[in-house]
Wavefront OBJ file of the C-alpha trace (Angstrom):
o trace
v -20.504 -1.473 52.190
v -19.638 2.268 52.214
v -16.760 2.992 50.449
v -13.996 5.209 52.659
v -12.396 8.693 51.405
v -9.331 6.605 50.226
v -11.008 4.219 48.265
v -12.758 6.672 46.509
v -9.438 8.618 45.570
v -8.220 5.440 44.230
v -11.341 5.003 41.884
v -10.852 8.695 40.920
v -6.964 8.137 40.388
v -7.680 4.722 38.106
v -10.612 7.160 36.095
v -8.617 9.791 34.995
v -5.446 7.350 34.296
v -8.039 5.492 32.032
v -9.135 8.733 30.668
v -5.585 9.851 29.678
v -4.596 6.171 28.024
v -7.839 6.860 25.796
v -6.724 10.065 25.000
v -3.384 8.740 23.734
v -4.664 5.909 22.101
v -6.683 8.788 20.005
v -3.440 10.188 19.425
v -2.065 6.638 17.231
v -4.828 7.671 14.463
v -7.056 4.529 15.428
v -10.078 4.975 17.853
v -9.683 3.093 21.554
v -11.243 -0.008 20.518
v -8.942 -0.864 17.538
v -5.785 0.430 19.339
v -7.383 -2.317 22.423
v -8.546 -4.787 19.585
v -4.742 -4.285 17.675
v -3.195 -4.906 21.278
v -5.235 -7.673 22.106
v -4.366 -9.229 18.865
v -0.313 -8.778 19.604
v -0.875 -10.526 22.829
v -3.334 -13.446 22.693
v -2.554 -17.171 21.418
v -3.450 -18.992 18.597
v -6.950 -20.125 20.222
v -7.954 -16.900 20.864
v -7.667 -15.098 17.837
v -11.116 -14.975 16.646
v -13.499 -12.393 16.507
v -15.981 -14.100 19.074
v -12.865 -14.032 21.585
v -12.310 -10.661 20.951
v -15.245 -9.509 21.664
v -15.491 -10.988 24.674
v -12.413 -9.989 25.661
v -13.383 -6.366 24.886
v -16.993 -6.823 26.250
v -18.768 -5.157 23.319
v -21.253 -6.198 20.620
v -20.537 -8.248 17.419
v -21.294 -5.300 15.287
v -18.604 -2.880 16.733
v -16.108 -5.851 16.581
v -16.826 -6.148 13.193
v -16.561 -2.421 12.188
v -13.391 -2.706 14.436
v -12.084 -5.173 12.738
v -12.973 -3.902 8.875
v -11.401 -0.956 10.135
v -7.550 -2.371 10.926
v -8.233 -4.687 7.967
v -8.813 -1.739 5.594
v -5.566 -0.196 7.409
v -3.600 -2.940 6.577
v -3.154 -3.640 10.091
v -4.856 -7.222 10.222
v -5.655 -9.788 8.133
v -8.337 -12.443 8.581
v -7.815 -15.645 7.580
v -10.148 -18.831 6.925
v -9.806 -21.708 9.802
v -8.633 -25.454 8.030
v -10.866 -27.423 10.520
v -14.058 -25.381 9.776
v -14.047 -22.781 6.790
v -17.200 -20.171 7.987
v -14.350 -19.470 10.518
v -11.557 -17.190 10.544
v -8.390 -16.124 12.648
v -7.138 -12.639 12.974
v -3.706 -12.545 12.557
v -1.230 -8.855 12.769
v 0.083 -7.693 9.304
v 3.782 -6.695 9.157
v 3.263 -2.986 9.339
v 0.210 -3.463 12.370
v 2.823 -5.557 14.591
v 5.519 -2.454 13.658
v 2.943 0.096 14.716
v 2.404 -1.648 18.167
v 5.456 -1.387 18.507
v 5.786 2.307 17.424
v 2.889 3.469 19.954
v 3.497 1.324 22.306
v 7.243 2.816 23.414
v 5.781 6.464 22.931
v 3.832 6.099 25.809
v 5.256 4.125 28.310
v 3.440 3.623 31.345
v 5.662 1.271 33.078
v 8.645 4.020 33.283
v 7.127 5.802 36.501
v 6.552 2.467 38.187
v 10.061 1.245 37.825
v 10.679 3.864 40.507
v 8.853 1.598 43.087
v 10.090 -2.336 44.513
v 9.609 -5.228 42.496
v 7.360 -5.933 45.514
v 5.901 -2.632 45.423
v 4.992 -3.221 41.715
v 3.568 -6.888 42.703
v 1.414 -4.989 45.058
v 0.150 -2.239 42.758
v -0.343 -5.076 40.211
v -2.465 -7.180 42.704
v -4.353 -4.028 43.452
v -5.244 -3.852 40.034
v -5.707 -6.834 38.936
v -8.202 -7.751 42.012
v -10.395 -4.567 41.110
v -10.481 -5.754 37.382
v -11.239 -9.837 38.276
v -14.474 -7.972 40.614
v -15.443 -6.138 37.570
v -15.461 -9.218 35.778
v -17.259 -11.618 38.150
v -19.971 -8.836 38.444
v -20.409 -8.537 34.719
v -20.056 -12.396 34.017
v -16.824 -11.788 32.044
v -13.622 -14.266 31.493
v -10.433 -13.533 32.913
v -8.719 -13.916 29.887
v -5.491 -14.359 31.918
v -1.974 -15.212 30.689
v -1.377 -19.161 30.395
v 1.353 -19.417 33.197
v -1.629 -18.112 35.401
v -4.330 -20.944 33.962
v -5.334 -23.627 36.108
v -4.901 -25.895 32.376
v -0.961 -24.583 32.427
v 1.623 -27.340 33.434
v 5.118 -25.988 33.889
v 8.209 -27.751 32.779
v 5.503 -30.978 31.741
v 8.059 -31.938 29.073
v 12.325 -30.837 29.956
v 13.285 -32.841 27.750
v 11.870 -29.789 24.961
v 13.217 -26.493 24.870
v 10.985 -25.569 22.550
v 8.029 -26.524 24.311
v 9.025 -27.540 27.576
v 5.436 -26.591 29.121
v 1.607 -28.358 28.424
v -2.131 -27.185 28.717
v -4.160 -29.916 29.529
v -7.342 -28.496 28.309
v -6.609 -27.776 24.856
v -3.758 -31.095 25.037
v -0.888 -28.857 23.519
v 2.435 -27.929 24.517
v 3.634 -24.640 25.125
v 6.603 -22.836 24.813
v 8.107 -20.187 26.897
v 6.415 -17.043 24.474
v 3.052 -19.412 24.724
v 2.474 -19.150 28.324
v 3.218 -15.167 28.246
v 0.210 -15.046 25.836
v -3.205 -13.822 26.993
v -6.118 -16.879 26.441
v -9.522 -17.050 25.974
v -10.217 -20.088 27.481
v -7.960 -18.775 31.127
v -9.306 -20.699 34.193
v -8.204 -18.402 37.587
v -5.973 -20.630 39.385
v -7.612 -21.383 43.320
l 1 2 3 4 5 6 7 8 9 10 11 12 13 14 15 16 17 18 19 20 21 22 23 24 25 26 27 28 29 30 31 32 33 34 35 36 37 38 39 40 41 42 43 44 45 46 47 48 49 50 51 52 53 54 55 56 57 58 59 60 61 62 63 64 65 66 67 68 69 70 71 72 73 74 75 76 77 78 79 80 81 82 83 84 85 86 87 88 89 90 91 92 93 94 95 96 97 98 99 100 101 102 103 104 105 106 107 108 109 110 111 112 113 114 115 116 117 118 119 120 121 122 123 124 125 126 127 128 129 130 131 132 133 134 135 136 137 138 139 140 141 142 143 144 145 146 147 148 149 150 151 152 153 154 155 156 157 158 159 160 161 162 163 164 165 166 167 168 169 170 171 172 173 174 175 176 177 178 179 180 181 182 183 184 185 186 187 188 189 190 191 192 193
C-alpha cells in the first residue's frame, strides 16, 4: 500500500511534534523515559504499578526500567514498595514532591491549549486519528493497549448505584471501581469490539 503525499505530511507532522515533547521533557531535568515512566506512574491503577507493567508499557528492556526507576527513586520522585501477597514483588508508588513535579511540568507545557481551538468533535476526530495510528503500532509490535478502564472490555459501568464510591466493576480482576479508577490507564486493558 503506497502511502499518498498527505499521509506522509501527517507522519512528518506527528515526528517532529514527538521530537519537540522530547525536547521539553529534557527541559524538566529528567531524561524522556523517566519523565514517560514518572507520567505513567501518575496515571496507571493499582494493578499496574509494577516494574514489569512499566516496561511494557514503555516497550523497553528490564535493565533501562531499572536504571529508570533507580533514577526517580534516588530523586525522591518514587518509592518502591514490597507487595503483601508475594514479597520478591514491589509496587511503584509517586512520592509527594514527584506527584508535585508532574504537576509543575505538566502545566508548563500544555499541549491541549491549541486544540481547544477546534470542536469537541473535531478533537474526537484528531484523537481517533491518533489513537488508531498508535493501536497499529501496537498490533505490529505485539504490544498491549494499555487503555483507560472505561475503554476495557472487563469495565462495567454503573454495576453497583447503590455506591458512590464505587459505583462501577471490572470483572476480570472482580473489583469495583470508582469514578478516578476507570480514568486510570491498565495493564491488563482488553480493546473493546
Amino acid at each position: 500500500m503506497q502511502k499518498t503525499p498527505q499521509a506522509n505530511r501527517l507522519y512528518e507532522l506527528l515526528q517532529r511534534l514527538g521530537r519537540l515533547i522530547r525536547q521539553a521533557e529534557y527541559e524538566t531535568g529528567l531524561n524522556p523515559a523517566q519523565w514517560e515512566a514518572l507520567c505513567y506512574l501518575a496515571r496507571c491503577n493499582k494493578v499496574s504499578n509494577t516494574p514489569s507493567a512499566l516496561t511494557a508499557y514503555m516497550g523497553t528492556t528490564k535493565g533501562t526500567i531499572s536504571q529508570t526507576l533507580n533514577a526517580l527513586e534516588r530523586k525522591a520522585l518514587i518509592y518502591k514498595q514490597k507487595q503483601s501477597q508475594d514479597p520478591r514483588k514491589v509496587s511503584l508508588h509517586l512520592t509527594k514532591t514527584g506527584r508535585t513535579f508532574i504537576k509543575e511540568h505538566q502545566s508548563k507545557e500544555n499541549y491541549s491549549k491549541p486544540l481547544a481551538l477546534y470542536t469537541k468533535q473535531q478533537q474526537a476526530l484528531i484523537e481517533d486519528a491518533i489513537e488508531t495510528i498508535l493501536k497499529a503500532q501496537l498490533t505490529k509490535r505485539q504490544g498491549a493497549t494499555f487503555g483507560m478502564c472505561k475503554s476495557c472490555a472487563h469495565f462495567c459501568p454503573n454495576h453497583d448505584r447503590t455506591n458512590q464510591n464505587t459505583p462501577h466493576f471490572c470483572q476480570l480482576l472482580n473489583v469495583p471501581l470508582s469514578d478516578k479508577d476507570k480514568e486510570e490507564i491498565c495493564a491488563e486493558h482488553l480493546e473493546t469490539l
